[in-house]
N, C-alpha and C positions, 0 to 999 in steps of 0.2 A: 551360822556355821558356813562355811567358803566350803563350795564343792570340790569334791574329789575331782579327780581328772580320771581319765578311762586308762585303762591299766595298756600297758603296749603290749599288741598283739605277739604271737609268741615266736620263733623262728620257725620255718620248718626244713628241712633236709632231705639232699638227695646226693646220697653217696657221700663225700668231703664235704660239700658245698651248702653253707646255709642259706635260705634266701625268705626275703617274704613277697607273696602275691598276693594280688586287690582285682579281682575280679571285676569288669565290665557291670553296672548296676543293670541291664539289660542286655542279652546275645545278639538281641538286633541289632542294638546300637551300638555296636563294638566297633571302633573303627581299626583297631588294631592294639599290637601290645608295646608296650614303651619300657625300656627298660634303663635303670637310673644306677649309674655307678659308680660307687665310695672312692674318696679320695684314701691315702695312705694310713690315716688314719684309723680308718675301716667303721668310720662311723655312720656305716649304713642304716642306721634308723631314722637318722637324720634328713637319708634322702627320701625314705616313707613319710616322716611327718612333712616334707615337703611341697610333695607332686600329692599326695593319696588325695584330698580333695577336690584339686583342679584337675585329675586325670579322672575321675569318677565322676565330675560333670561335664567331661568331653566325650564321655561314653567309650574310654580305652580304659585298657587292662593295664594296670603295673607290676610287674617287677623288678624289683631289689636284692640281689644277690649280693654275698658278703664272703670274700675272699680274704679268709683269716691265714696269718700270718705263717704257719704252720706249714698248712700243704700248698700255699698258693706265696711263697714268698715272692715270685716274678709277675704277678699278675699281670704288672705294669705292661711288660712284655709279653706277655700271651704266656709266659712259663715257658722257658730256653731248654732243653736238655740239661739236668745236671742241679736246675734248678727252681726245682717243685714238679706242680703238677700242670697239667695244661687247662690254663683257666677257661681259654678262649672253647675249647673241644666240651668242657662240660657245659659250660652256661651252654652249649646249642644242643647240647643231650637233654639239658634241661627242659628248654622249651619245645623242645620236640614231645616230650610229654605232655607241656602244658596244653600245647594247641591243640594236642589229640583228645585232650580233657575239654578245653573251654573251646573249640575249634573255631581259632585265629589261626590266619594263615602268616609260618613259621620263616616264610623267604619275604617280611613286607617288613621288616622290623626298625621301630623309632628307638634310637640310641641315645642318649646323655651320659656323659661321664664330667666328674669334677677332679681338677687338681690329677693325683696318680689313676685314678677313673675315666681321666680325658683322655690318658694315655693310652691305655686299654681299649677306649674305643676307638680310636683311631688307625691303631694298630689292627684290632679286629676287622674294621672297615676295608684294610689294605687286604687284609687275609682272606675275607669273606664277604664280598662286597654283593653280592647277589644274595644275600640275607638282608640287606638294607637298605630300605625306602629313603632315609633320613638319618642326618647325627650332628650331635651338638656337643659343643666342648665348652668348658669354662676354666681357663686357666690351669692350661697343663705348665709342667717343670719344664718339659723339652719335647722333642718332637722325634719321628721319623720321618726325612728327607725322599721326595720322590728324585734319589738320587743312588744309581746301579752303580755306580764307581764305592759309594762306603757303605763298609759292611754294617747288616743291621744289628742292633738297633738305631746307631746312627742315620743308617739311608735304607735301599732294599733293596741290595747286591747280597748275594751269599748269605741266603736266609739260612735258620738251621735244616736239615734234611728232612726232619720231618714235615715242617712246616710247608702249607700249600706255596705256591711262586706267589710273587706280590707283582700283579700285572698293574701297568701303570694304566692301561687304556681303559682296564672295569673298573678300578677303584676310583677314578676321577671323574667320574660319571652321575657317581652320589651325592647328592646334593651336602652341605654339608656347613657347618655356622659356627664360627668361635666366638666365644664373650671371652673378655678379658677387664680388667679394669686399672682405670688408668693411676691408682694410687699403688699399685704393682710397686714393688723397689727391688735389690741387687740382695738388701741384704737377708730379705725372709729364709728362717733356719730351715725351711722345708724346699729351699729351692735349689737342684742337685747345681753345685757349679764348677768347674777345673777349664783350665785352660784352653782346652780345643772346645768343648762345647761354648765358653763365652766366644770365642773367636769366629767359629759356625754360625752361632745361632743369637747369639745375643749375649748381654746381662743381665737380662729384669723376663720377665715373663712378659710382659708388652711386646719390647721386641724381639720375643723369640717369636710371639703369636704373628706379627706384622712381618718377619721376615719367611715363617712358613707358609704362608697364605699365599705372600706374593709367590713360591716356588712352586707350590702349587696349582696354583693361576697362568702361571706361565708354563710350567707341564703339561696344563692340558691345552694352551694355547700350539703347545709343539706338537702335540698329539691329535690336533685337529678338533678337539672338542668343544662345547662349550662351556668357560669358565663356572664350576657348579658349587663354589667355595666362596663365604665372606667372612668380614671380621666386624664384629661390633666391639665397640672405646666403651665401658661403664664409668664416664666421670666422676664416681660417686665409689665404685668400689675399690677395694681392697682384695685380698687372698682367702681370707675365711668363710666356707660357703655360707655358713651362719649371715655372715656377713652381707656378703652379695646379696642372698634371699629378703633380709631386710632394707637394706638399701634400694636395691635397684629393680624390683621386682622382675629379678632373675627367671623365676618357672614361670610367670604368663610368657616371659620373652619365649624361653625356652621352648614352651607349649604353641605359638604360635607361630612357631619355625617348623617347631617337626608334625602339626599337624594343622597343615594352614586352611585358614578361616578367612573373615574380613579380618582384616587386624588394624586396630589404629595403635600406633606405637609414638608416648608420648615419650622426648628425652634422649639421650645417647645419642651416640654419632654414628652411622651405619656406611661400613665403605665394601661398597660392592662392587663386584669384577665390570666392566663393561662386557655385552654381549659378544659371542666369536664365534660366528657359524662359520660351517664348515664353506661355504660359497664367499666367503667375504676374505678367503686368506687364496693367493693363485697355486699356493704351494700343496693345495690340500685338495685342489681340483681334481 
């Protein structure tokens, strides 16, 4: 008789917000908590059956929260006024309990998001950037611009009023990794597209990822910092996290970005910023 498989763990909640956590197999060896987030979908079990094994042999905690469609319809965006709830405000309410529970400390935090998940984190990153050690993207739709002239979400001029200011000098500071893959095309039905955005940003998610990077790279090159942003090319992937996870093993990459090891990394193409201290520019003197 072919074995049953283990039943999936069950959600748990806190206030709106469903989520599931994986506890550290040891408090000693917690190196921290990693949190992984659903593309539009909202097929957040998928990022549990993902990471739950590899993040449980690196001695991190995970969580997975799942921003259903309901009260969280802008997650993408952190939740705008007018439209839902503010995703970005609970998940840190959340883990504010968790670390008081499992005590991880709550300003060290490893990020992943996939697809509409990328987005979120990135944005979160810009928002709250002294919560985060670390963050990785995997094929966001679009992007927000470190650019004060268009308003967000396009750039981070005239945030909504509630929202903290999007300082360009702390957010580019974090270290920070996009995967993308290079079988990306113009016409995936999940891929938001009109006019001014292809114009801005690209058509395919390749080049949207390859032209954000660079603005970013060069933001902090004007900001006197050091370039803390790359882009890795997945020759092999596609759009479906499913996808990528089988292909191109996605979460060791992932895992050895945000929580670095020795790492031997066979495959992919990895284009990294050159170094830009602040003595190497006369203007920054």
């Amino acid at each position: 008789m072919p074995i049953a498989s283990p039943p999936e763990p069950a959600a748990r909640r806190f206030g709106t917000l469903s989520y599931w956590f994986q506890a550290a197999p040891g408090p000693s060896r917690s190196t921290g908590l990693l949190i992984a987030v659903h593309g539009v979908r909202r097929d957040a079990i998928e990022q549990l059956r993902a990471f739950a094994e590899q993040a449980s042999g690196r001695g991190c905690h995970l969580l997975v929260p799942c921003f259903d469609a309901q009260h969280y319809p802008d997650y993408q965006r952190l939740g705008r006024p007018g439209h839902g709830q503010r995703a970005d405000l609970h998940l840190i309410a959340l883990v504010a309990g968790l670390a008081g529970e499992h005590g991880f400390d709550p300003s060290a935090l490893r990020l992943y998001g996939h697809s509409g998940g990328a987005q979120f984190v990135h944005r979160f990153v810009m928002a709250h950037p002294d919560m985060v050690r670390r963050y990785a993207l995997s094929a966001p739709g679009w992007y927000t611009f470190p650019d004060e002239t268009l308003h967000y979400p396009l750039g981070t001029g005239h945030p909504p009023a509630e929202f903290p200011r999007l300082e360009a000098w702390r957010y580019l500071r974090v270290p920070g990794r996009v995967f993308v893959g290079q079988r990306e095309h113009a016409h995936s039905r999940l891929l938001r597209r009109n006019e001014a955005l292809d114009q801005t940003q690209g058509r395919t998610r390749l080049d949207r990822a390859r032209k954000w990077v660079q603005a970013m790279q060069l933001a902090a090159r004007t900001q006197c910092l050091q370039a803390s942003l790359d882009l890795v090319e997945l020759p092999e992937g596609a759009h479906r996290f499913s996808g990528l996870v089988r292909r191109t093993a996605l979460v060791r990459e992932v895992l050895d970005f945000l929580l670095p090891q020795t790492i031997s990394r066979p495959g992919g193409s990895i284009v990294t910023p050159e170094p830009h201290a602040r003595h190497t520019d006369p203007a920054c003197a």
